[in-house]
N, C-alpha and C positions, 0 to 999 in steps of 0.2 A: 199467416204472414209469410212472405218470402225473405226470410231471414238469410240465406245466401247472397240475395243480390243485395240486398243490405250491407250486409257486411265485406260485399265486393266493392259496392260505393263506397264503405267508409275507409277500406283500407287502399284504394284510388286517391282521398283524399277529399272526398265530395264531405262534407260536416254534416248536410242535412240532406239527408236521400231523395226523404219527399221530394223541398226543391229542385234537388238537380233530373227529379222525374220529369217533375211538373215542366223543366224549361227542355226537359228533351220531347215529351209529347204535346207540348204547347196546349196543355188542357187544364183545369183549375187545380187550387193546393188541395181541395175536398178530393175533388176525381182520382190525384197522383196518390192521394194520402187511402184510399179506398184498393186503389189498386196492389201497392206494395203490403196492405194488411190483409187481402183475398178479400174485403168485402164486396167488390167487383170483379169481374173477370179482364184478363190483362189478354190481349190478342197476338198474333204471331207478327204482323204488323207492325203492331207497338213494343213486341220484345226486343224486335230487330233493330227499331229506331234508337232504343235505349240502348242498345251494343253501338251502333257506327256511332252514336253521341256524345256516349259518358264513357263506354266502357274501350274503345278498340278492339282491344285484343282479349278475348275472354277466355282463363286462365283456366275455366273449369267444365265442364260438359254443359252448353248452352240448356237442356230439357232439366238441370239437376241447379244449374246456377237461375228457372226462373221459376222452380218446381212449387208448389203450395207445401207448407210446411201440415196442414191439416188430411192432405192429398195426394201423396208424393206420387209426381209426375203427370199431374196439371199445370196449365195451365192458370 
């Protein structure tokens, strides 16, 4: 799980992560919900979008705020 960006969404304000994944990657609530738990892999592409979308201004070291909690420092 990427428990950073999680908890960068929640204290943003976003209540439901997943969702506010799901409507910055325009891809399903399974895909968004798969990505934020590692059971997919989240791409550099898609990290990005998630920053200009939700987040702005990112408050923490982008590789550590999208890191795998199983893998620090994946993707």
């Amino acid at each position: 799980m990427k428990r950073k960006l999680k908890a960068e969404l929640i204290r943003l304000g976003y209540d439901n992560p997943v969702l506010a994944i799901q409507g910055a990657l325009e891809c399903s609530e399974s895909a968004a919900r798969n990505k934020l738990h590692g059971r997919s892999e989240l791409s550099v592409p898609e990290a990005v979008a998630i920053c200009k979308k939700l987040i702005g201004t990112v408050s923490i070291d982008f590789a550590e705020l999208f890191a795998d909690d199983s893998a620090s420092g994946t993707f």
